[in-house]
Structure formats: structure tokens, C-alpha cells
C-alpha positions as CSV (number, residue, x, y, z in Angstrom):
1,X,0.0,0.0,0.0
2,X,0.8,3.4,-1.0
3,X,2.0,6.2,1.9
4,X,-1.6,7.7,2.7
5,X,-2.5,11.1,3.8
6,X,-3.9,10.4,7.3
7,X,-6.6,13.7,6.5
8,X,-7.8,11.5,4.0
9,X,-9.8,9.0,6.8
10,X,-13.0,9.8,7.6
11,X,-16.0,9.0,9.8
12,X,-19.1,10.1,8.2
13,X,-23.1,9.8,9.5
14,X,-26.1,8.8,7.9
15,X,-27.7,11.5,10.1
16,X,-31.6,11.2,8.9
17,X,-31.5,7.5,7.7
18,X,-32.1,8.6,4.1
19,X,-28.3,6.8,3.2
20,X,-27.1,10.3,2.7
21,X,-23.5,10.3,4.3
22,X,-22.0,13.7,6.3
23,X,-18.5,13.9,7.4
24,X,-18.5,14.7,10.9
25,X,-14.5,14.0,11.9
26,X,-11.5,13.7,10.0
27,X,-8.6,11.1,12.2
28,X,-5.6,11.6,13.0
29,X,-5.2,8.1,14.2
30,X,-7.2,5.3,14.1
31,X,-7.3,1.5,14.5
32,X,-9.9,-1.0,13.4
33,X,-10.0,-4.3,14.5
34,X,-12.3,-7.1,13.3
35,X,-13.1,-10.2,15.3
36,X,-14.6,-13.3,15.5
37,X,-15.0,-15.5,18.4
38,X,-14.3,-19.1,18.4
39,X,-17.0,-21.9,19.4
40,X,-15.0,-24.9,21.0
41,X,-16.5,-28.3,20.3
42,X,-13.9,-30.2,21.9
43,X,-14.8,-33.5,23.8
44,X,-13.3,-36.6,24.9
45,X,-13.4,-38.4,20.9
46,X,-11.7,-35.5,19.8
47,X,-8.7,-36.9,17.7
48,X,-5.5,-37.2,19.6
49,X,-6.9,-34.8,22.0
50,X,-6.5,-31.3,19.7
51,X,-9.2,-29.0,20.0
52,X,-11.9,-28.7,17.6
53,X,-13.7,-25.6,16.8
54,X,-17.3,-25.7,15.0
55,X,-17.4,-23.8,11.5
56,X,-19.5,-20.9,10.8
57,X,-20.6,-20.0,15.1
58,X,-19.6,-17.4,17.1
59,X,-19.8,-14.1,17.2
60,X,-18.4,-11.6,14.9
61,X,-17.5,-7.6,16.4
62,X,-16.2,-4.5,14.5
63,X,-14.0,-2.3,16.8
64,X,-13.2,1.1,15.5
65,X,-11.4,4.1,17.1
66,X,-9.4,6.8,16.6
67,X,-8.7,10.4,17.4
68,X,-8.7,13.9,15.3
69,X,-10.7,16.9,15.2
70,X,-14.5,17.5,14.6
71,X,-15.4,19.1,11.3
72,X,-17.9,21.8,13.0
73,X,-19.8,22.7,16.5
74,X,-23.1,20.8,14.8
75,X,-21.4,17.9,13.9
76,X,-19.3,17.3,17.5
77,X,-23.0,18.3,18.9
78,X,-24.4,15.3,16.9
79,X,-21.6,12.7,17.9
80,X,-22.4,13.8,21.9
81,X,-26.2,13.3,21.0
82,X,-25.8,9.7,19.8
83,X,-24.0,9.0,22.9
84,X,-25.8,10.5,25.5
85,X,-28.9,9.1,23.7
86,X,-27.3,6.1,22.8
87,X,-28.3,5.9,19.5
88,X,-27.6,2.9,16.7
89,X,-27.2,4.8,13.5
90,X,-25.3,3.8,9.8
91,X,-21.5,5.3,9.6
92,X,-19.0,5.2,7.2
93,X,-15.6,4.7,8.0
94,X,-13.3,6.1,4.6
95,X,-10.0,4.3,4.6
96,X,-7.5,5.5,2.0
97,X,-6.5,2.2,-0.4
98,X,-9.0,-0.1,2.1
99,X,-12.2,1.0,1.1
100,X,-14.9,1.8,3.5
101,X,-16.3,0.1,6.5
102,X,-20.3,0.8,6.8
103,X,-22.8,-0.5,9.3
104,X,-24.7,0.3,12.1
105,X,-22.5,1.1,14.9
106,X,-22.8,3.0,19.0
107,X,-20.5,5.5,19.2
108,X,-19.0,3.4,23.0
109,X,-16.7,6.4,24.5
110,X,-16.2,10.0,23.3
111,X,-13.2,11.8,25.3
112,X,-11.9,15.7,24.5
113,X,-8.7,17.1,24.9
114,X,-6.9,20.1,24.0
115,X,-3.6,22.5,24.6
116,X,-4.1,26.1,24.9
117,X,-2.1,26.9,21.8
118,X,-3.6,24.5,19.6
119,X,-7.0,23.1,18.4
120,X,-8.8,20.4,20.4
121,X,-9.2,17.5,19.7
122,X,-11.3,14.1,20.3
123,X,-10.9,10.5,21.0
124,X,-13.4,8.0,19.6
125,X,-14.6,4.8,20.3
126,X,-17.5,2.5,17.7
127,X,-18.8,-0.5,18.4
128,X,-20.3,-2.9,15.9
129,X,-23.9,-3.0,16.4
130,X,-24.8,-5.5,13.2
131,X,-23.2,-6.3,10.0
């Protein structure tokens, strides 16, 4: 993969449900992580005593966080009202060269920080919520 520009990830909302996306914060930093727990069938006839794991169960999480700077005041107002109200809505996450990760997702923590010199800033936190 290419060097990115890291201004070049976004997190956008589908703020009315109408699949319309708005960018509401570009990251500085981010991390996603997909996962997919394991459903151990093991028993005593299990061959030579190795585990066995049963194909297709468990349950599958998207983690996605990161930190940067909120486009506007309306659109850091919106990300604190979908916590505090703990809302379920469709976001798009815009990776540079990945592609874009979309789904319904709760926004889990939201944390602020700033210098006095220098803009502030947010932490970010999404939870998988479905597919």
C-alpha cells in the first residue's frame, strides 16, 4: 500500500437514515480491528486430543477508534447526541486504499482534549452493532 494522507480517513453519519453520508470528523489516528470469536466443540473423541472448533458459530464484532478533530460545533453536537442518547445509527468509516467500512454502529466512549495553543481534539470509540 501506498504512503496515505492520514486527513484522507473519515468517519461520516447517515444523520436522517435517508443513506445520505455527512463527514463529521476527520482522524488523525485510528485503528480497526475485526473479530470473530471461536465456538470450541472439543470432547473426549476429539482426535489425539487437539481441539476442535465448530465452522461458521460465534460471534463476529467490528471495533473502530481513533482520534482527530471535529469538522464543525453541529457535527461534534451530533456525535455527543448519539451518545448520551445512545443511538444505533449507519456510519461510514473512509480508509484511504482499504475501502470503506459501513454498518450500524454506538459511538462506546467520546473523550476531548486540548492545549491552549492548539485546536482540540477528540478520542473516539465505535462499536459494531450489526453487520
Amino acid at each position: 500500500m501506498a504512503v496515505q494522507s492520514g486527513k484522507d480517513l473519515l468517519i461520516k453519519i447517515d444523520q436522517t437514515g435517508d443513506g445520505q453520508f455527512l463527514t463529521i470528523a476527520g482522524l488523525r489516528a485510528t485503528r480497526i480491528s475485526f473479530n470473530a470469536e471461536s465456538v470450541d466443540v472439543t470432547s473426549l473423541e476429539s482426535q489425539g486430543g487437539w481441539r476442535e472448533i465448530l465452522a461458521g458459530a460465534g460471534v463476529k464484532t467490528a471495533s473502530i477508534s481513533g482520534s482527530g478533530v471535529f469538522r464543525d460545533e453541529n457535527t461534534d453536537e451530533r456525535a455527543r447526541q448519539i451518545f448520551f442518547d445512545g443511538e444505533v445509527p449507519r456510519f461510514q468509516v473512509v480508509i484511504p486504499s482499504f475501502g470503506v467500512v459501513e454498518g450500524l454502529f454506538q459511538i462506546t466512549s467520546i473523550e476531548y482534549a486540548g492545549n491552549h495553543n492548539d485546536e482540540a481534539t477528540y478520542e473516539l470509540a465505535l462499536a459494531s452493532a450489526a453487520p
